[in-house]
N, C-alpha and C positions, 0 to 999 in steps of 0.2 A: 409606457416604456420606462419612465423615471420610477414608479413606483416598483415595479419590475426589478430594476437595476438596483433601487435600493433593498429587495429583497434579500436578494441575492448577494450583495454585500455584508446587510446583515446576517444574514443566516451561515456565510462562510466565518464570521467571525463568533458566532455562538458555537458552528461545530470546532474551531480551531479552541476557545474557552472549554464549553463542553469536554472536548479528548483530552485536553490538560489536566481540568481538574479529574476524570475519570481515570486517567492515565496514574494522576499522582495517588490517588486515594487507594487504588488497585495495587502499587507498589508497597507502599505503606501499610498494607492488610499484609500482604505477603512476608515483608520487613518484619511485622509482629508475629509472621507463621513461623520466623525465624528460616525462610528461604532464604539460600544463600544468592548474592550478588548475581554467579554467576545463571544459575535458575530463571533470576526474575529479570534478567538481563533478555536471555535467549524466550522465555515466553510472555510474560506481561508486556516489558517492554516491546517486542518483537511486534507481537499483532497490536499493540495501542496504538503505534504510527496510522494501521489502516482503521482506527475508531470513524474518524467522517466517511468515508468508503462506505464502511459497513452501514452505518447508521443513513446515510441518502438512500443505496441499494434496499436496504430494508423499507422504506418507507417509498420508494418508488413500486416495488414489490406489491406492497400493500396499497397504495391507491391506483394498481393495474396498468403500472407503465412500466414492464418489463423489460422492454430495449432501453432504459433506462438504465437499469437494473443491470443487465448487461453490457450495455454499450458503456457506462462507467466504469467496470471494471475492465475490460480488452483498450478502454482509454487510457486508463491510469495507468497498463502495462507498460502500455508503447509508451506514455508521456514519461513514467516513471525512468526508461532506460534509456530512452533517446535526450529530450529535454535537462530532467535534471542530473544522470550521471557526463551528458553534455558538457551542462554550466560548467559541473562542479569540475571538471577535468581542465576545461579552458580556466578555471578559475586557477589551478593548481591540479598538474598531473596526479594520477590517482596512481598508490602503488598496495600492488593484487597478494593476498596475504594464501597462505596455503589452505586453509579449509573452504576459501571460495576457490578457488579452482580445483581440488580435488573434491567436493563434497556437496558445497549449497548452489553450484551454476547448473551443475548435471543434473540436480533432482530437480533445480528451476525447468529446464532445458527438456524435460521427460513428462513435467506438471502440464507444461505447456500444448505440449502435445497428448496430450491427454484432452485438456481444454478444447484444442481443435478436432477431435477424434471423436467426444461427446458432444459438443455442437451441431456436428455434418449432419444429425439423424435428426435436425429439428429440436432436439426438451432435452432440457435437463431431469431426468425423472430422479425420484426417491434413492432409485439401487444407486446412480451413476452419485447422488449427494454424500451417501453413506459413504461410498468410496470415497470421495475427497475427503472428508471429513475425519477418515479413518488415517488415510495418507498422510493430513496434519498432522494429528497424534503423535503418529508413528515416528514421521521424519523429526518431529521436535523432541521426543524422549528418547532417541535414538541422540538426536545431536547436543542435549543437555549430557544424557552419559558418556560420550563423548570428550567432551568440554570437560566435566569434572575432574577425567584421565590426565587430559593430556595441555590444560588450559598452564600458561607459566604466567611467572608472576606477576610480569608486565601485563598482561592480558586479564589478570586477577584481579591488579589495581585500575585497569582500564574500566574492568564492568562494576568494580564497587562504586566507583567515580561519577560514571552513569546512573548507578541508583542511589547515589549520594545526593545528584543533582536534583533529583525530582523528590525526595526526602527530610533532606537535610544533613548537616553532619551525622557520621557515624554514631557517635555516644547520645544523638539525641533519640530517643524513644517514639515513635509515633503516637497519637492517643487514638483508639480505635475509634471512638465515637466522632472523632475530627476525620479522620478517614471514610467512615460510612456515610459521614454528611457529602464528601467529595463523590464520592461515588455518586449518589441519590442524585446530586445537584448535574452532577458530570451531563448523566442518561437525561434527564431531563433538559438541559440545555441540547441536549443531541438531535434531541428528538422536536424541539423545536426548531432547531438550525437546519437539520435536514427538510424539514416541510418547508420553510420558508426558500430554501436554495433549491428545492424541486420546482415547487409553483412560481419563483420569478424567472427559472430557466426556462422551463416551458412557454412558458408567455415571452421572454425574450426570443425565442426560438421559435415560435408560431410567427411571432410578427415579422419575421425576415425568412421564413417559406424553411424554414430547418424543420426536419422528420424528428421525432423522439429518440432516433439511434444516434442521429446528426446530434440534438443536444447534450446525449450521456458520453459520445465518445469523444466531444470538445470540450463547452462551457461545464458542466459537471464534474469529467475527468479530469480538466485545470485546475478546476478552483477546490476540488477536496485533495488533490496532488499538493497544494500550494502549502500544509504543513513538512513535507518531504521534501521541500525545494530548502523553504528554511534550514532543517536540519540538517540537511546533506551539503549546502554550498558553507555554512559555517563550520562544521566537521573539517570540511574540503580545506579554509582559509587557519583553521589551529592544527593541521596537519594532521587530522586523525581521520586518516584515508580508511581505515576497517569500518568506521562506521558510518561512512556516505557510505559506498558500498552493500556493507551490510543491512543496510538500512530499505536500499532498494530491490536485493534478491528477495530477503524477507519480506516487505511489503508486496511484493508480485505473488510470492508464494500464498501468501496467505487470501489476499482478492482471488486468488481462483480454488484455492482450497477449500478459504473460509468463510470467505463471502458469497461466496457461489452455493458453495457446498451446505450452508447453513440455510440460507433463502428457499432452495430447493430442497430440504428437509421438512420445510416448512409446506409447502406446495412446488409442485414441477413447477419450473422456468421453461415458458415457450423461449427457442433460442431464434431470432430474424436470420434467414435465411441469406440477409447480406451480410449480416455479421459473419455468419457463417462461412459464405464464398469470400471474403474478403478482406472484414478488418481481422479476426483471426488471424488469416496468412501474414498479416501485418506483422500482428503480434510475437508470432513464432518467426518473421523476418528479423525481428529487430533484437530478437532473443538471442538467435543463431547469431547474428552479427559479432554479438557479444563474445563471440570464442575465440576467432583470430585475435583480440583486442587484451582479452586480459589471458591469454597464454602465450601473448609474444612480448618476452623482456618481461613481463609479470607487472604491467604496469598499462595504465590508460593514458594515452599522452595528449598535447591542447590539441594536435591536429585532428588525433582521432576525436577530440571530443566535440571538434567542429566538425567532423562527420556526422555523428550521432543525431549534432544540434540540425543538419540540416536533413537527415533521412526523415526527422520530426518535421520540418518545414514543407516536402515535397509528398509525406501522408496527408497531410493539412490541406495542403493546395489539392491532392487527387482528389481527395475525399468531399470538398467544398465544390469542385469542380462537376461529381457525379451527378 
């Protein structure tokens, strides 16, 4: 169990190293593509959040622990919305900016049910991967052009800021070959973190009578959620409510877009049949919940976010209790 636990410790801290340094070196490649802030804001940055996500999923994938695979990302949904947009609301009310409510909640809200819609038939096949995959694309180059139109310049200096901080100042130059090394080093650090935070969950989860879905859609979907917690409750505490927020449409969308959508590119994903009758509905519970919340007064307030924090607590306990 001790060996276990220290697995699993360390392996969330090579994926949280790991997506850092892959996250910055990705930037810094793009920075020399001469992508604009706003660009590398909405896609590099966007999907690097879900880098440990993707990278457990993938290697649960590959050593044939699918409800894994799954059961982490339908975790990380729920944990994502209920838990950390929770915190960060009890930490400091959230206030709801107009292109999440007229733009990235609905295509969440439509992703999701999508999710539960290709689940019910058992697989994720090839054609249903393509499609999400496509849908990525589409909604991110749709919402970069977008963004370019219509972004002011508050929101201009918001996202250079963002890829200021993972770069360096602006006048500093990135050097490609220090970038390639982060990359290289990033994926490899991933790819051990994730092995090591699958095989200690597992084993922590076998020894206390937890099923493989039981461990992707708790211990798994905590602890690779746990870079989202940091950047969402500290956003939350320097008052930059667009990007807790943003941070967690985007990270959902992409775990079933891309995480999904990639793995079963790769080979169909059997989906569990309980995932399917049940955490799912979860998922798409806690999604819908979301709509009363940031279209009333356009803001998340502490009480709703001790709603959220406890809808999290009362899946927990159903779920531990089946």
């Amino acid at each position: 169990m001790l060996v276990a636990t220290g697995a699993i410790v360390l392996g969330l801290l090579l994926l949280v190293a790991g997506g850092e340094a892959l996250l910055r070196g990705a930037v810094s490649i793009a920075k020399l593509a001469r992508l604009t802030p706003a660009i590398i804001g909405l896609t590099v940055v966007a999907a690097g959040t879900s880098i440990p996500e993707l990278a457990v999923s993938a290697v649960a994938a590959f050593d044939d622990k699918v409800d894994i695979t799954v059961g982490n990302v339908v975790g990380s949904n729920i944990f994502n919305i209920t838990f950390i947009l929770g915190l960060a609301a009890v930490i400091s009310p959230l206030a709801i900016h107009g292109n999440t409510v007229r733009l990235e909640y609905p295509v969440l809200a439509i992703v999701t049910l999508m999710c539960v819609a290709v689940g019910s038939d058992g697989t994720i096949g090839r054609l249903d991967a393509a499609l999400f995959v496509t849908v990525y694309i589409a909604f991110t180059a749709y919402l970069v052009s977008l963004v370019r139109q219509q972004v002011s310049a508050t929101e201009a200096k918001q996202l250079a800021a963002q890829t200021n901080e993972l770069t360096g100042p602006p006048e500093t130059r990135p050097r490609f070959w220090i970038s390639a090394l982060l990359v290289i080093g990033g994926v490899a650090l991933l790819a051990v973190g994730a092995h090591l935070t699958v095989a200690g969950a597992v084993e922590i989860g076998r020894a206390f009578g937890l099923s493989e879905r039981v461990i992707g859609l708790t211990i798994v979907a905590a602890g690779t959620g746990l870079p989202e917690v940091v950047t969402s409750v500290v956003s939350s505490i320097r008052g930059r409510d667009d990007i807790a927020i943003a941070n967690v449409i985007g990270s959902n969308l992409f775990n079933i877009l891309g995480i999904l959508g990639i793995n079963a590119l790769i080979a169909p994903i059997p989906f569990s049949a309980e995932i399917a009758a049940w955490d799912n509905w979860w998922m798409l519970g806690v999604t819908v919940l979301l709509f009363p919340l940031i279209f009333t007064r356009r803001r998340i307030n502490r009480w709703e976010g001790i709603v959220l924090l406890t809808a999290y607590g009362v899946y927990l306990t159903m779920l531990l209790r089946r």
